[in-house]
C-alpha positions as CSV (number, residue, x, y, z in Angstrom):
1,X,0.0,0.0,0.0
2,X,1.3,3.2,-0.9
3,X,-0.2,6.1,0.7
4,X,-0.2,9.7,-0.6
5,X,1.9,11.9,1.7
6,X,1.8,15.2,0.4
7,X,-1.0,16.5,2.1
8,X,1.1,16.2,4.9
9,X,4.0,17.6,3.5
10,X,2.4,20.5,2.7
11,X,0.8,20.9,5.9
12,X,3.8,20.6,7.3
13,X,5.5,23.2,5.2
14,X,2.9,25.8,6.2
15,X,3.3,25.4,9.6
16,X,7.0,25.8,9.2
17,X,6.4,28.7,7.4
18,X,4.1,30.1,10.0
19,X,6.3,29.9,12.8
20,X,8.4,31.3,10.6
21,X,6.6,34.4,9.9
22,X,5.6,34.9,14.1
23,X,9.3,34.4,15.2
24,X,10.2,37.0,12.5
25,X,7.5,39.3,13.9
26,X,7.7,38.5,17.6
27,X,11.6,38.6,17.4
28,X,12.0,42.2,16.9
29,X,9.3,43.0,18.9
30,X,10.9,40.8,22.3
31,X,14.2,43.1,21.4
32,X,12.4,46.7,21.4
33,X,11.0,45.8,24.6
34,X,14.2,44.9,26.0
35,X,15.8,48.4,24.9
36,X,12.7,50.1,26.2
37,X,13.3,48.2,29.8
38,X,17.2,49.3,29.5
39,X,16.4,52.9,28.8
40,X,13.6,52.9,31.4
41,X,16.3,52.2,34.1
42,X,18.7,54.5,33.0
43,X,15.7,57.2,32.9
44,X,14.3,56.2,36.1
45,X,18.5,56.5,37.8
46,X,18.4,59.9,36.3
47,X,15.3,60.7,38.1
48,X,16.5,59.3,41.3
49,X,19.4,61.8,40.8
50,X,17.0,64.8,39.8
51,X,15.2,64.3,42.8
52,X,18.2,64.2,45.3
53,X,19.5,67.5,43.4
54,X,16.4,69.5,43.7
55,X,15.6,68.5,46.8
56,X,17.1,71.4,48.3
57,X,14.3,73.6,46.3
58,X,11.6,72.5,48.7
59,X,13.6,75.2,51.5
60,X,13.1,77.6,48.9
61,X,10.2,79.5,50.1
62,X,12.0,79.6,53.8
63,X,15.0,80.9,52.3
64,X,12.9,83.6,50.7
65,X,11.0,84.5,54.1
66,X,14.5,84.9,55.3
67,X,15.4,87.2,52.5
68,X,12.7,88.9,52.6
69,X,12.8,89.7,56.2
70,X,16.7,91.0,56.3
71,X,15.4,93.3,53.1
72,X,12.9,94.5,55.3
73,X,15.3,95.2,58.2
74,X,18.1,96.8,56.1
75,X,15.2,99.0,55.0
76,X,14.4,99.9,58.5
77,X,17.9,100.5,59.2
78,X,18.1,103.1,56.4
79,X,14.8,104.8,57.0
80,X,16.5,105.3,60.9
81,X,20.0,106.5,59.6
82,X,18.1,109.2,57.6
83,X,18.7,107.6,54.1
């Protein structure tokens, strides 16, 4: 008995060449995701870093109280000396 096998062969070709086709989409796909998860880190690290050098900014409206104050006194002090 000889059987007719290239039904199968054919089957099997297309789902070679489907797999194919996914890996060649899914591939590139898998690798942007991995530079987006890269960048991400280095983005978030630069963050971090922003934070810690602008957290000195959260005394700003002391420091201008402060200066503000003085101004006021140094004003005073010239109003008194006649000037």
């Amino acid at each position: 008995m000889t059987e007719n096998l290239t039904g199968w062969y054919i089957g099997y070709a297309v789902g070679i060449v489907v797999v194919l086709v996914v890996l060649a989409l899914v591939l590139p796909i898998l690798k942007f995701a991995y530079d987006i998860g890269k960048e991400a880190k280095m983005i978030d690290d630069q963050l971090a870093q922003a934070v810690e050098n602008t957290a000195a900014l959260s005394q700003l409206n002391e420091t201008i109280e402060s200066a503000q104050i003085i101004v006021a006194g140094l004003e005073r002090g010239r109003h008194r000396l006649g000037g």
